[in-house]
Backbone as CSV, one residue per row, in Angstrom:
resi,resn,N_x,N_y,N_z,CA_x,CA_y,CA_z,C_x,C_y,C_z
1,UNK,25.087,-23.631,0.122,24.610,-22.477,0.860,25.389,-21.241,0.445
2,UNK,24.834,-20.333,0.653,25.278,-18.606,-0.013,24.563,-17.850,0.894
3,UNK,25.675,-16.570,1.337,25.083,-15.207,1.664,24.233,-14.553,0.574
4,UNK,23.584,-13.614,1.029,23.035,-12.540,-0.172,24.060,-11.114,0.554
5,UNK,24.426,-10.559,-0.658,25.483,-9.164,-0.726,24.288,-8.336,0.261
6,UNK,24.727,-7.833,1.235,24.061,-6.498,1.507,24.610,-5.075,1.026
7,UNK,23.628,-4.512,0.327,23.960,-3.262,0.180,23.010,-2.271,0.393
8,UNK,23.374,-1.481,1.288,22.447,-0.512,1.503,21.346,0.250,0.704
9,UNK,22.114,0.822,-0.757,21.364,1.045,-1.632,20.085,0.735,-1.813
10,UNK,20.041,-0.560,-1.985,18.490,-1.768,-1.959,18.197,-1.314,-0.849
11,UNK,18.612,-1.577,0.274,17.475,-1.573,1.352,16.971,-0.224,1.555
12,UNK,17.654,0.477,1.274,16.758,2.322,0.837,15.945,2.549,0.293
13,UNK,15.752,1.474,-1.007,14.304,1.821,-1.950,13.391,0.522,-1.345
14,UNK,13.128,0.110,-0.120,12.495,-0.978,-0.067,11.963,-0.001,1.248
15,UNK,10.569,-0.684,0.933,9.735,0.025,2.441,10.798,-0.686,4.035
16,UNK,10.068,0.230,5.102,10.747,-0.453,6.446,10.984,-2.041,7.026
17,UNK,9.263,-2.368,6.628,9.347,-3.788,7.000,9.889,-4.520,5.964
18,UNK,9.902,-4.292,4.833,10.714,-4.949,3.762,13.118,-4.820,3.613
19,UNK,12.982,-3.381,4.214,14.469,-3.441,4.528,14.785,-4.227,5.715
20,UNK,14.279,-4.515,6.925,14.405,-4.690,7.742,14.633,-6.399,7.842
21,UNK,13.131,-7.163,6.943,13.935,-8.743,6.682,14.889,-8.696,5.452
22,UNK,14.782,-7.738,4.324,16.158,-7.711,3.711,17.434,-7.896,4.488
23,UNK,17.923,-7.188,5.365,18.801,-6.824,6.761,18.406,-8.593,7.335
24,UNK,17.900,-9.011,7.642,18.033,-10.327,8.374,18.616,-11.087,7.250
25,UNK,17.650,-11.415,6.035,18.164,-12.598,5.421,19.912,-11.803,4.986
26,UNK,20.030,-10.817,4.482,21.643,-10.729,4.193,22.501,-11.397,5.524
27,UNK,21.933,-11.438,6.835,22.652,-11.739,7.384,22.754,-12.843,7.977
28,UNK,22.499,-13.894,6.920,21.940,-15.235,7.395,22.472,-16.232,6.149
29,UNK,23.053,-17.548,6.440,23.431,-18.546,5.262,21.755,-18.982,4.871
30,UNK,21.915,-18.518,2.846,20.641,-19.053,2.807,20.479,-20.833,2.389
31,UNK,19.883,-21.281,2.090,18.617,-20.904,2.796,18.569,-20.766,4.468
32,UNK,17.361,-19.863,4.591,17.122,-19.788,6.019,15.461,-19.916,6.216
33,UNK,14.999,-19.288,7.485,14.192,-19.241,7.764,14.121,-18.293,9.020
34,UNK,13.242,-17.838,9.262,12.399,-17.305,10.785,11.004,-17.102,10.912
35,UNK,10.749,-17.254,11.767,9.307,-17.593,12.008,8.238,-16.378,12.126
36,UNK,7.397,-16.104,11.703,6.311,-14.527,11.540,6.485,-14.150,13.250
37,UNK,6.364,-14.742,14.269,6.248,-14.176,15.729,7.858,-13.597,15.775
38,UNK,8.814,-14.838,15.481,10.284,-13.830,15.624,10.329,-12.248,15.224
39,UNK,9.807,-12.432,13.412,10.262,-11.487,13.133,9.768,-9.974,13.671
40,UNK,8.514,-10.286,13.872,7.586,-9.108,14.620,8.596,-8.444,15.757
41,UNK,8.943,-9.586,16.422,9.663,-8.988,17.931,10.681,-8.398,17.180
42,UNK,11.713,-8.827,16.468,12.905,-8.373,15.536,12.081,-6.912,15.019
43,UNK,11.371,-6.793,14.542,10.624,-5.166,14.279,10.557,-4.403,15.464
44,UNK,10.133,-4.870,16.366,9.784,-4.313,17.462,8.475,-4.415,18.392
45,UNK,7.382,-5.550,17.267,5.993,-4.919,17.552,6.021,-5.996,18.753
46,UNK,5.079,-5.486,19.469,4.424,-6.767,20.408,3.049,-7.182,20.395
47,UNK,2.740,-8.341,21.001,1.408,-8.565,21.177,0.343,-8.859,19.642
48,UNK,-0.684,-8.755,19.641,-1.301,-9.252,17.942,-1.475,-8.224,17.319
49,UNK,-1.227,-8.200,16.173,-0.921,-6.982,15.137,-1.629,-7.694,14.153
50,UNK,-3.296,-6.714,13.800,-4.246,-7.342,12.723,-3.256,-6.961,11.126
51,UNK,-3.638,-8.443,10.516,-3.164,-8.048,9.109,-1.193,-8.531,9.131
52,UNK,-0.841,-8.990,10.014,0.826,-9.444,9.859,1.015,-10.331,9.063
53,UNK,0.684,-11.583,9.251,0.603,-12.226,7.937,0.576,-11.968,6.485
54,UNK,-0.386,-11.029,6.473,-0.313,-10.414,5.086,0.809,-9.742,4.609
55,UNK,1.188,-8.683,5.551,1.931,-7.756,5.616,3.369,-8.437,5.069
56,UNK,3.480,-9.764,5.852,4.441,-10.648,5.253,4.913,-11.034,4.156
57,UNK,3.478,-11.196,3.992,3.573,-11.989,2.572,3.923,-11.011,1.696
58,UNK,3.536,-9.570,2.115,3.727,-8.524,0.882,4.772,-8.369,0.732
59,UNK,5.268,-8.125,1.841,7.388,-8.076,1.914,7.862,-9.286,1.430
60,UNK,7.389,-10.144,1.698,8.288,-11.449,0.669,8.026,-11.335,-0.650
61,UNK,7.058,-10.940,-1.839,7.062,-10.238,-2.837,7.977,-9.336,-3.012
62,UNK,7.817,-8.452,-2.170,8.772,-7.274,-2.335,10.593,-8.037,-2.378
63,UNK,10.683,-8.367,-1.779,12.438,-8.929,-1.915,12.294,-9.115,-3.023
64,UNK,11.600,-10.442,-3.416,12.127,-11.013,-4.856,11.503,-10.231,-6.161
65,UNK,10.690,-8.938,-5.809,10.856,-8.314,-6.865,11.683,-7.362,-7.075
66,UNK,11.949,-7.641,-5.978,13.497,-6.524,-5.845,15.480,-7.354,-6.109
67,UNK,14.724,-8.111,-6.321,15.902,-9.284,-6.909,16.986,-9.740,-5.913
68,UNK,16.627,-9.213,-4.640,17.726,-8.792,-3.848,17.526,-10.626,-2.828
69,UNK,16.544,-11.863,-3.577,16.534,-13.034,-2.839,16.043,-13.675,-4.020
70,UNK,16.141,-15.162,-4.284,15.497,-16.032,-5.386,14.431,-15.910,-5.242
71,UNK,13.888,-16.423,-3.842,12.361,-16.760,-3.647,12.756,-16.665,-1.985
72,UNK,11.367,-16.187,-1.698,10.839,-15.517,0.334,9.508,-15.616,-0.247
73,UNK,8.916,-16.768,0.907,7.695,-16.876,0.954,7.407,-17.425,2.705
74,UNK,5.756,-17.598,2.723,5.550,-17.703,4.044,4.850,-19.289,4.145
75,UNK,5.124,-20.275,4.994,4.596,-20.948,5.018,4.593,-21.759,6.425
76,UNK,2.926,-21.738,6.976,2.979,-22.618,8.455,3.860,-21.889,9.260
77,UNK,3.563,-20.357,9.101,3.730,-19.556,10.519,5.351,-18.942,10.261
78,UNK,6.050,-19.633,9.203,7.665,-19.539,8.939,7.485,-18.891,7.311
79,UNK,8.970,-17.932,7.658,9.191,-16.944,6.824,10.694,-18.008,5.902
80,UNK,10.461,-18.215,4.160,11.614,-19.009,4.312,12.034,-18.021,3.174
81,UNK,13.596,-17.778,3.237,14.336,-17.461,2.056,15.597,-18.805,1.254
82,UNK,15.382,-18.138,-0.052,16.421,-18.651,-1.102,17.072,-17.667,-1.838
């Protein structure tokens, strides 16, 4: 198991919802996980928000093209990082 370095820098050029699980997984032994309903509340949103899932999935792209995780993907409702 391994941290990922947080550095602010990265999470500046990364959209909100993408800094924001950047900011979780740095602060988490990876691998980890959290679940798409956690993280929503962790954003702030409540209640059903059309299109989250997706939205997910786009930010888990976004990390690992941002090099800043091995691999973040979504699977069965859970958000997993490496």
């Amino acid at each position: 198991m391994s941290y990922i370095k947080f550095d602010l820098k990265i999470g500046a050029g990364m959209t909100p919802t993408a800094n924001k699980l950047y900011q979780y997984a740095a602060s988490r032994k990876l691998p980890a996980t959290v679940s798409i309903a956690d993280f929503q509340r962790l954003c702030g949103l409540e209640g059903s928000v059309p299109g989250w899932q997706q939205e997910v999935e786009r930010v888990c792209r976004e990390l690992v093209s941002a090099n800043v995780v091995k691999n973040a993907y979504v699977a069965d409702g859970v958000i997993h990082f490496q």
